[in-house]
N, C-alpha and C positions, 0 to 999 in steps of 0.2 A: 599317619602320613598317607597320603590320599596319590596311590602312583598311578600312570597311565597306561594304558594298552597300544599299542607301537603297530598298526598293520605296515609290514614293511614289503609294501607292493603298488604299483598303481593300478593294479587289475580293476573295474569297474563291476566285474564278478565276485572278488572276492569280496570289497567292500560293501555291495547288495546283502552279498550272505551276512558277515558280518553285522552289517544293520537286521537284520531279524532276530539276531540276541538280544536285542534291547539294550547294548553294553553301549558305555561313552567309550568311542577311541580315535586315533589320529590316525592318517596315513601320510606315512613316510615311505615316501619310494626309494629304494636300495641302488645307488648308482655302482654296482659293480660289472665288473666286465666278466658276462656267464660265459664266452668261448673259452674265458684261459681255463676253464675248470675243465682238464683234460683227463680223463679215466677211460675204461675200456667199457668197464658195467653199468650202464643205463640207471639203473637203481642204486646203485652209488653216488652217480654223478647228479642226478635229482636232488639226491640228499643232501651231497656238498652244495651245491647252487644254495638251495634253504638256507644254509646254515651260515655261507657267506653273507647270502642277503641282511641275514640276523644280525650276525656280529659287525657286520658296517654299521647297521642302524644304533645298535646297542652300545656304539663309541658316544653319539650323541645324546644318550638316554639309559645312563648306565646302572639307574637302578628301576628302570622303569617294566614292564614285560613285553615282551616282542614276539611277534606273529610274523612268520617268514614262509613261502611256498613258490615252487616252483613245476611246473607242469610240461607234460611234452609225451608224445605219440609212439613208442615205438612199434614197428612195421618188420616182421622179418628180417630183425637187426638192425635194422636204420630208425635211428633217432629223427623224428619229423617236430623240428621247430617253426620259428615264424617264419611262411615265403617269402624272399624278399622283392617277387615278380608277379603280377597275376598269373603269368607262363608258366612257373612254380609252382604256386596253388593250385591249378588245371592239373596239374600232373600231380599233387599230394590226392587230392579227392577223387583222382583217376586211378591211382594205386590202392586207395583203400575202399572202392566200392566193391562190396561185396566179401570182401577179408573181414578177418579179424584179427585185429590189433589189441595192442597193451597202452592203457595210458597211465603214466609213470607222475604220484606229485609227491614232490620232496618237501617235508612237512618239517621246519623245526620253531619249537619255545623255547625260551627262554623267560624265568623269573629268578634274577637273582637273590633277592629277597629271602623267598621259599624255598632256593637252592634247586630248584626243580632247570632240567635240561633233557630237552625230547628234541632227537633228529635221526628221522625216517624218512622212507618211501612207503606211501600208499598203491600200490597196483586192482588199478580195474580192466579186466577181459570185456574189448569192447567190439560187436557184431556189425559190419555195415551194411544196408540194405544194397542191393544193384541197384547204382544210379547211372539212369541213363547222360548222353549227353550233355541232353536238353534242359536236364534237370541240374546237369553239375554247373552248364555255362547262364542258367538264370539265375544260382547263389553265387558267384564269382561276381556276377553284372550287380548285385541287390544288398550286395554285405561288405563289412569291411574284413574281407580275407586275411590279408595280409598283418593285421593287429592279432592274427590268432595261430598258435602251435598248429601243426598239421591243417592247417586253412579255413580251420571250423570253429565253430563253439556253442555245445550244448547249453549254454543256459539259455537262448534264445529256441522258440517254438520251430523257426526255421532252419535252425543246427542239430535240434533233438531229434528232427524228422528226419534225419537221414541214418540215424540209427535203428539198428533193427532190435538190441539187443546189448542190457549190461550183467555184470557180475562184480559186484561189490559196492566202494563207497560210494553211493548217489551225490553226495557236495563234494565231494573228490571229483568225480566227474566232472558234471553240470557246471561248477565253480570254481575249483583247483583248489576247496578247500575243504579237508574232510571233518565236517563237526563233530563225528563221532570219535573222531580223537582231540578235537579243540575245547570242547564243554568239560569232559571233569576235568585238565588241564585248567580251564579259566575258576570250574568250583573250588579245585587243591590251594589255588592262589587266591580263595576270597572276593572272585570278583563278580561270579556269577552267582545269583542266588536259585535261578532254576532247578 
């Protein structure tokens, strides 16, 4: 029985990433509502997000395996999702010039098949350079801010450049998807021959 691989996201990063495994897979975006996932810990609520994402999709394709991720900034205890202002954005990329921040992505699988179930948080220590003004109000004018957690996104050369500095998983980061926990996941399940 020949099952498929579920990306349960419409991130346009993660399915990049994803295409460089060489794997066939679908994307299915998870229409769940991430505000009611209400917790106190950051790293929890990552996780749950994931895992909702998963199991909504997994109604649909319930012996198929599902790739779920959720991603997001946090700052000195503030959770930095998507702005939903440019006014917002100006002020997320104003707060984190020059800090360091955590970016938190809620990682779960699912193969029922293989009985295999993985839901985590990946954390990466992330450095900002000081950006000036000039420079925050030319990526505000030149990008689409507002489609991205805390108003950035490194897998673009003009997202990566306002970082100064990481500490841990580079497709966690860059992508919101960390491979080095997705690959022997997809090897345990037969699907990857790498």
């Amino acid at each position: 029985m020949s099952r498929l691989i579920i990306l349960a996201s419409k991130s346009p990063q993660r399915k990049s990433i994803m295409q460089a495994l060489r794997v066939e897979f679908k994307v299915v975006p998870a229409d769940i509502n991430e505000q009611a996932v209400s917790t106190t810990d950051p790293e929890k609520r990552a996780a749950l997000i994931a895992q909702n994402k998963a199991k909504f999709v997994q109604k649909s394709f319930p012996q198929d395996i599902i790739v779920a991720a959720d991603t997001y900034i946090v700052l000195n205890g503030q959770i930095l999702e998507k702005p939903q202002t440019l006014a917002e954005a100006r002020e997320m990329l104003v707060k984190q010039s020059g800090q360091i921040a955590t970016e938190l992505t809620g990682f779960c699988y699912l193969d029922p098949v293989k009985d295999i179930k993985v839901v985590k948080t990946v954390a990466v220590e992330v450095e900002f350079r000081h950006l000036s003004n000039a420079e925050i109000d030319h990526y505000i004018a030149a990008q689409p801010v507002m489609t991205w957690s805390a108003a950035f996104c490194p897998a673009y050369d003009s997202g990566a450049s306002l970082i100064k500095r990481i500490s841990g998983s580079l497709t966690g980061f860059t992508h919101g998807l960390p491979l080095e926990e997705l690959i022997p996941l997809l090897q345990q399940s037969k699907v990857l021959k790498i």
